[in-house]
LUMDOMAR-33949 format. One record per residue (C-alpha): x, y, z. Coordinates in steps of 0.2 Angstrom, whole numbers, plus 5000, padded with zeros to 4 digits. Each point is the difference from the previous one (the first is absolute). Layout:
<sites>
XYZ
...
</sites>
This chain:
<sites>
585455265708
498450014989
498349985009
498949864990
498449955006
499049845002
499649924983
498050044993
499249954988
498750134997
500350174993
500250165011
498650095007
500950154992
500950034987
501650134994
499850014981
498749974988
501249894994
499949895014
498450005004
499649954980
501249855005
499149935014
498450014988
500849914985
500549865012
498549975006
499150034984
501149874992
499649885019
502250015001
500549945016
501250095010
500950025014
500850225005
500950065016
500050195001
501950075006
501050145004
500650094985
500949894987
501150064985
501349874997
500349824997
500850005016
498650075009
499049864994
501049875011
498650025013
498649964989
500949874991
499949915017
498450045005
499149964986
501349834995
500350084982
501250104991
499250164995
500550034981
501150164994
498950114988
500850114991
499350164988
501250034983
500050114988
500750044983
501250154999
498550124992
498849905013
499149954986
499849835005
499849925017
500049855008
499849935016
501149855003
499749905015
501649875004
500549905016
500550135016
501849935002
500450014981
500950144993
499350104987
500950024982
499650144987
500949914988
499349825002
498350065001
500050084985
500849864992
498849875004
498550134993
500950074987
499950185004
501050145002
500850025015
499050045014
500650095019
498750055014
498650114997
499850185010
498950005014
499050104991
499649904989
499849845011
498650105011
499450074983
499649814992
500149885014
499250145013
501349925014
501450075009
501849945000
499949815009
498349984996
500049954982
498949874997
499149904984
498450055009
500350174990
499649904984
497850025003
500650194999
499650094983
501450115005
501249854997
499049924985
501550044988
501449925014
500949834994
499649885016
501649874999
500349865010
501849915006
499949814994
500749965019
498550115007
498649844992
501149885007
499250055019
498549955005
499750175009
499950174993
500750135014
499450174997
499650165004
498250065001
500350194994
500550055016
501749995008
499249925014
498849894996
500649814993
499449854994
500349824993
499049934987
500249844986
500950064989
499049894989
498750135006
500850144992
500849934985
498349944997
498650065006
500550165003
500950064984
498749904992
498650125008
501250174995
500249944981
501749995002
501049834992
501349955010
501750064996
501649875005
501850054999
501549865006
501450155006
</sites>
């Protein structure tokens, strides 16, 4: 069973990655309210089940993609439960067909780990030339489920907050696929 602990709603006295502590400072700089748990190590969408609960949300799936030459990439954030297709994804953008980026190259661009991509990594210049793409279904919820760079730190947020406000404040237009 995954340890999660009470909900807060400030930001840790101490943070992992640069990444994450550049988080807690855009949210604040941008006056986003939030509510985080800090937990045991998670890596899957089944892992997440703990937090889900915790936090009454459903964290979202967020996946790093590539082209075949990793020329491109894109960071495509869809709903937990839903599967992921290549094919459709590529379809609905119009691109060539995409599969998972290395891992190298996630910690390269994004500067996370395995289970803790997040579309925090888009204030990074390291991920200035990353695609960020959203699922139709993920704007239907009122609550944004996500990871905060770390694979055990999550929060929930308006998702109107991040479509806005957020990717407003990285320069990034937001990108909706229907898959």
């Amino acid at each position: 069973m995954i340890r999660v602990s009470e909900i807060m709603t400030t930001a840790p006295e101490s943070f992992k990655t640069e990444l994450q502590k550049k988080v807690y400072e855009t949210l604040s700089l941008l006056k986003i309210p939030y509510e985080r748990v800090e937990s045991d190590e998670v890596i899957t969408m089944e892992d997440c089940a703990a937090v889900n609960e915790k936090l009454d949300m459903n964290m979202v799936k967020t996946l790093f993609l590539s082209n075949r030459r990793q020329t491109e990439c894109y960071l495509f954030i869809t709903e937990g439960e839903k599967p992921f297709s290549s094919k459709n994804f590529s379809t609905a953008l119009g691109i060539s067909r995409v599969s998972f980026a290395p891992k190298e190259l996630m910690e390269e661009k994004l500067q996370t780990v395995i289970g803790a991509a997040t579309v925090f990594s888009a204030l990074l210049p390291s991920a200035k030339d990353v695609t960020v793409v959203f699922d139709n279904d993920v704007l239907k919820n009122e609550y944004y489920g996500c990871s905060d760079g770390t694979t055990t730190g999550y929060m929930k947020i308006k998702t109107e907050k991040i479509t806005g406000d957020f990717l407003k404040f990285t320069g990034r237009k937001l990108t909706v696929v229907e898959v």
